[in-house]
C-alpha positions in Angstrom: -18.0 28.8 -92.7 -14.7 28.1 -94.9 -14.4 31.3 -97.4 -11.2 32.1 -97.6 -7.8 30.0 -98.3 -4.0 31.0 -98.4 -1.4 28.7 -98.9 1.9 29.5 -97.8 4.6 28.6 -100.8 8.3 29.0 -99.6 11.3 27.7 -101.6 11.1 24.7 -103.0 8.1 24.3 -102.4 6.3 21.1 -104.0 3.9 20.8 -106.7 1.2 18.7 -106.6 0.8 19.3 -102.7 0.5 22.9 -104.0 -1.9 21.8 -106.9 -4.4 19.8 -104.6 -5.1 22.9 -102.6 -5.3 24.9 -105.9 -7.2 22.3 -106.9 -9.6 21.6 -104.4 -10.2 25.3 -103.0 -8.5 27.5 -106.0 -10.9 26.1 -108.7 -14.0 27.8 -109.5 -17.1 25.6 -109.7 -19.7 28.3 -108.4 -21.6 27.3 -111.8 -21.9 23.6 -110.9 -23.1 24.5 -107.6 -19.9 24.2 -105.7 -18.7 26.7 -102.7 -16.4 29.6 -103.6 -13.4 30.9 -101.9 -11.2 33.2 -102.0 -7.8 31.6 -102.7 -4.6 33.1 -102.8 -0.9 32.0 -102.8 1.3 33.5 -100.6 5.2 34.0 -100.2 7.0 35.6 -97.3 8.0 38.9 -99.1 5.4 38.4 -102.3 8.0 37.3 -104.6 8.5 34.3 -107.0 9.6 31.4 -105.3 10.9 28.1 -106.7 9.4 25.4 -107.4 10.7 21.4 -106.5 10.4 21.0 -109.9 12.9 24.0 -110.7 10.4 26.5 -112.2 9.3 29.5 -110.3 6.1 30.9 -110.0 4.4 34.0 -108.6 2.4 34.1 -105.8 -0.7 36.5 -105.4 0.8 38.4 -101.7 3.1 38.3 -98.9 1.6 36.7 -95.7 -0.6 39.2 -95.1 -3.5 36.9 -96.2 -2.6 34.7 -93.7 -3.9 36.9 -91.1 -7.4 37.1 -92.2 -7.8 34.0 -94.2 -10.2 30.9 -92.7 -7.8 27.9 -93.9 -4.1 28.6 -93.8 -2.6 25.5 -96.2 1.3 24.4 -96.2 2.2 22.2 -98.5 5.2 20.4 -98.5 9.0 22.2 -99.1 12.0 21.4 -99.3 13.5 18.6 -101.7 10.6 16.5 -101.3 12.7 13.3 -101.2 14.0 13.7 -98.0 13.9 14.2 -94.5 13.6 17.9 -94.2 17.5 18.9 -92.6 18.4 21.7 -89.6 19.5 24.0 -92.6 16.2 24.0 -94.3 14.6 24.6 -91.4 16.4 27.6 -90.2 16.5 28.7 -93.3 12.4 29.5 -92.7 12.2 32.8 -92.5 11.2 34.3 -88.9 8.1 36.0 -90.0 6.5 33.0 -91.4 6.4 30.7 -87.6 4.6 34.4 -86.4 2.1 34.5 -89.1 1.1 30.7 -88.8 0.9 31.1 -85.1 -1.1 34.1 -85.3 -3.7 32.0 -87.7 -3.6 29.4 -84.9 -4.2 31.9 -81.8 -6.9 33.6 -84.4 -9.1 30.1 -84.9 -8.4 29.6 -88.4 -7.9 25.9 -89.4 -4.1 25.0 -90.1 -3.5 22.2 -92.8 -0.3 20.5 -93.8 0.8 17.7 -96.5 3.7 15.6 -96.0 6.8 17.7 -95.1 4.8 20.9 -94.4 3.9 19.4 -90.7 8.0 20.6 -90.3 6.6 23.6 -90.9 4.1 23.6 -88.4 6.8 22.2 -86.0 8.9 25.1 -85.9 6.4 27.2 -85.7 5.4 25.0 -82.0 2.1 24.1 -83.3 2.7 20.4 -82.9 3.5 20.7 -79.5 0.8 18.4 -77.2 -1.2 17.8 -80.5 -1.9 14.9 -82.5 -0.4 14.7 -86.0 1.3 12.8 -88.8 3.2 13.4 -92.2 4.7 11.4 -94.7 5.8 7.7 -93.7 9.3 8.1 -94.3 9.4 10.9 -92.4 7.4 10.1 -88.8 10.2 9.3 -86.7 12.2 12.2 -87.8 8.9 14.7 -86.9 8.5 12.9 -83.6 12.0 13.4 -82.9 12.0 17.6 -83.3 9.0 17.6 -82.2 9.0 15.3 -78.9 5.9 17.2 -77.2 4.4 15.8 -80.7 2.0 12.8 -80.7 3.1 11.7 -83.5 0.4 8.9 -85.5 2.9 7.2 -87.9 -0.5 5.0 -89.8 -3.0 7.8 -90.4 -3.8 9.3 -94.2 -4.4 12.5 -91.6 -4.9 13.6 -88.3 -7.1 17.0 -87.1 -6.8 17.5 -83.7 -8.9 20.5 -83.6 -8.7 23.2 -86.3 -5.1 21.8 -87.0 -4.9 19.3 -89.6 -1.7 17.3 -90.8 -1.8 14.5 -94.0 0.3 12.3 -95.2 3.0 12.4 -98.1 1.1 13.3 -101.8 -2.2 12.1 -102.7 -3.2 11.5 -98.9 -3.3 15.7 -98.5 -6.6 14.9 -101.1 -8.1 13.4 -98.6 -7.6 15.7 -95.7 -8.5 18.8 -97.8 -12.2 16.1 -98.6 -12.5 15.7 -95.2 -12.3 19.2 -94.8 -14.8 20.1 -97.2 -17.2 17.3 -95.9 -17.0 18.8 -92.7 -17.9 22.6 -93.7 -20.1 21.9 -96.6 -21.2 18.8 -95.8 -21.0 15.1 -97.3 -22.9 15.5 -100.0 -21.2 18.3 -101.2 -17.6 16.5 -100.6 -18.5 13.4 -102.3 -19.5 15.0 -105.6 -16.5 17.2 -105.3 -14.4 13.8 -105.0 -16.2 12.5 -108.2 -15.8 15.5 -110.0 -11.7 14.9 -109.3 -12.0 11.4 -109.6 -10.8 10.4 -106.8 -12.3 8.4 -103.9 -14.4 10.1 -101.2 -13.1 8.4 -98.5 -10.2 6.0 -98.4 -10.1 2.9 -96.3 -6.8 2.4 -94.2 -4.0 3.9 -93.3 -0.5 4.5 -95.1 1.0 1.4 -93.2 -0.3 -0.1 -96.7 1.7 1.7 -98.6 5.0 1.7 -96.5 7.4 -0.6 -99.3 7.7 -4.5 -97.3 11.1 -5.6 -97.9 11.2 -9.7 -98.7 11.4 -10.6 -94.8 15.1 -12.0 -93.8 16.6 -12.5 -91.0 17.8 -9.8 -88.4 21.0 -9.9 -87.1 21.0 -11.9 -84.3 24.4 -13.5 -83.9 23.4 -16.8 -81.3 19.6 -17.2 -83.0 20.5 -16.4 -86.2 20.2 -20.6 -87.1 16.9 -20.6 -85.7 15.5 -17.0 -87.7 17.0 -18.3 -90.7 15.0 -21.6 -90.8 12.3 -20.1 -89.9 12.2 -17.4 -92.8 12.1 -20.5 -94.9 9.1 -22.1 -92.8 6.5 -19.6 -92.1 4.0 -21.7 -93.4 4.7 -24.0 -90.2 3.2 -24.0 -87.2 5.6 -23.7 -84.4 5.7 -23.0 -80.5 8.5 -21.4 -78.5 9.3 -24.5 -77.0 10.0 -26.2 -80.6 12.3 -23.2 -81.2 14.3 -23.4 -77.9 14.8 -26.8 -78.6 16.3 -26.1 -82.2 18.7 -23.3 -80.4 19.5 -25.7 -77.7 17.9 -23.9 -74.7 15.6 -23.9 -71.7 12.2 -21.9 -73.5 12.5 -19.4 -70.5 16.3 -18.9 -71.7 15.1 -18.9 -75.5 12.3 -15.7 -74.7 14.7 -13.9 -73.1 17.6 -14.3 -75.5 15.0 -13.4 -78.3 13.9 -10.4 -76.8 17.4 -9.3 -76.1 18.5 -10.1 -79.9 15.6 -8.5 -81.8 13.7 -6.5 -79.3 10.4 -8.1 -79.6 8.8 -11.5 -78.8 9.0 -14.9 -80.9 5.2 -14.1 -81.1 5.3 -11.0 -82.2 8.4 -11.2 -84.4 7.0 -14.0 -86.2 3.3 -12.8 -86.7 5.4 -9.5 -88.3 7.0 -11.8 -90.5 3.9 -13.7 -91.6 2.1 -10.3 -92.3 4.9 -8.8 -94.7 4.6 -12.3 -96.6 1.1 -12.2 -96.9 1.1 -9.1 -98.5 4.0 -9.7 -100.9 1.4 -12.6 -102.0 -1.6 -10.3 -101.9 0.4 -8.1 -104.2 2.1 -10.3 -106.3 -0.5 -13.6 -107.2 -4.0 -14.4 -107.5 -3.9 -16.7 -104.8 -7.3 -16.5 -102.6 -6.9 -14.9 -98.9 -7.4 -18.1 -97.3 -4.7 -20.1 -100.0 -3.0 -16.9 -98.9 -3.4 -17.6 -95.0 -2.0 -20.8 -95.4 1.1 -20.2 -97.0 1.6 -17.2 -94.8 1.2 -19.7 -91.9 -1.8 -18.1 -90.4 -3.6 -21.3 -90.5 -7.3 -19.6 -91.9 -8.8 -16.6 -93.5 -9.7 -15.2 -89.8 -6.5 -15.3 -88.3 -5.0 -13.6 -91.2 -7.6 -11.0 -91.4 -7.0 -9.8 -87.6 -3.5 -9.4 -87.6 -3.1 -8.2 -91.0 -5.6 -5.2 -89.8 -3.6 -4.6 -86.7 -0.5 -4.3 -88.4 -1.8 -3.2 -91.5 -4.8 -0.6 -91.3 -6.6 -2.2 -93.7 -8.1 -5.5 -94.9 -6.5 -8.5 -96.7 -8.8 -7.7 -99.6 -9.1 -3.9 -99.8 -5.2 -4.3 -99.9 -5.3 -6.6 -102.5 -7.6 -4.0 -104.5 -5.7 -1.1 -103.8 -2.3 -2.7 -105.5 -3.7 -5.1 -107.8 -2.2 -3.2 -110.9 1.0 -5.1 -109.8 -0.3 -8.4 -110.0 -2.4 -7.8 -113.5 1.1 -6.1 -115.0 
């Protein structure tokens, strides 16, 4: 049973990842019928430790609760808009790796938000796991981390008592998860209405990864072809069309596509299709299937398959999620 949390706070470390464990496992609500824990803040030699923000705070210990304690949480560090350099982490000092190993070896669940699966990366906790962090930062985790499996759509990832979220508000939804899975669902989902905030959210962060107004790559020999084609998506068209337009045999067209972009025509154009259908989800009223058609998916069905491949999540819940941007 989950009693006791410590959450390890290093310099700079951030916030409001810092505030969701305080504020999911440091709050008291004993009266309202709610678990208690434990919680305490640690730093590696006890002291105050800066903040992202520029304050400084005061932990409750050193890392010695980290030895004992049921959930070891890492928030993210460092300057929490970008990716994590070799200074920062070698600036980690030695003893904290140990003690999160130790927790690891021990049983104790491991969690991280955003940049804090670095953390867990130098400490070799990633290696031959499943995990994820913050979308900006996947390919850099995956590439200090190549034993890493590195899942670049997932809110969060638990491959068995280690847990890694997303950037921000997605470490919510781990720390719910958590809760759902120790106490129960009931229990989780009045926590989650208690915060506001949904029980469970739908999709993946692929939804919230910006997408740039599609243009052309560069592609010096199709680059006539791509650019009429960014201004026809709506049309249907087949790879031999195409070849045609670039003056070449289709077999010599694939090829020469592949070579230029590094995907198929296919591919490259359902891609294409996707990001505009979600600029219009995003920024009109039009309906999914008026949507579909300009997108050149041809129907509602079609649109909803690959825009939940690429996507994580449907044409409409994505529509909900950012419709504040079409009612401003």
């Amino acid at each position: 049973m989950l009693r006791s949390v410590a959450v390890l706070a290093m310099d700079r470390v951030a916030t409001f990842e810092l505030g969701v464990f305080a504020e999911v496992f440091g709050t008291d609500r004993t009266d309202d019928g709610f678990p208690a824990y434990r919680f305490q803040v640690c730093s590696p030699d006890g002291g105050a430790v800066r903040t992202s923000s520029g304050f400084h705070l005061q932990p409750h210990a050193d890392l010695a609760p980290l030895d004992d304690a049921d959930l070891v949480a890492v928030p993210a560090h460092f300057s929490g808009v970008a990716v994590p350099g070799e200074d920062d982490l070698r600036a980690i000092p030695p003893a904290v790796p140990a003690a999160l190993r130790r927790a690891a070896a021990r049983g104790a669940y491991v969690l991280s938000v955003c940049s804090g699966a670095f953390v867990l990366g130098a400490a070799g906790l990633l290696d031959d796991r499943e995990c994820t962090t913050h979308w900006l930062y996947v390919d850099e985790l995956q590439r200090r981390n190549p034993r890493a499996r590195v899942r670049c759509n997932s809110l969060y990832v638990q491959d068995g008592r280690l847990l890694t979220s997303a950037g921000t508000a997605a470490g919510i939804d781990a720390c719910l998860h958590l809760v759902r899975q120790e106490h129960g669902s009931a229990t989780a989902t009045r926590l989650a209405r208690r915060m506001v905030v949904p029980p469970h959210r739908d999709g993946g962060q692929a939804q919230y990864v910006e997408a740039p107004i599609p243009r052309a790559p560069e592609a010096p020999t199709l680059e006539p072809v791509l650019e009429w084609l960014m201004g026809h998506l709506d049309r249907g068209v087949t790879v031999d069309e195409l070849a045609a337009r670039a003056g070449m045999a289709p077999r010599t067209f694939a090829r020469r596509f592949r070579a230029e972009t590094g995907t198929t025509p296919h591919d490259w154009l359902t891609n294409q299709r996707v990001l505009l259908a979600r600029r219009l989800l995003e920024d009109t009223r039009l309906s999914v299937e008026s949507v579909a058609d300009r997108a050149g998916f041809g129907d509602a069905a079609a649109l909803r398959h690959h825009f939940t491949r690429r996507v994580g999540t449907t044409p409409h819940a994505y529509r909900t999620t950012f419709r504040e941007r079409a009612d401003a």
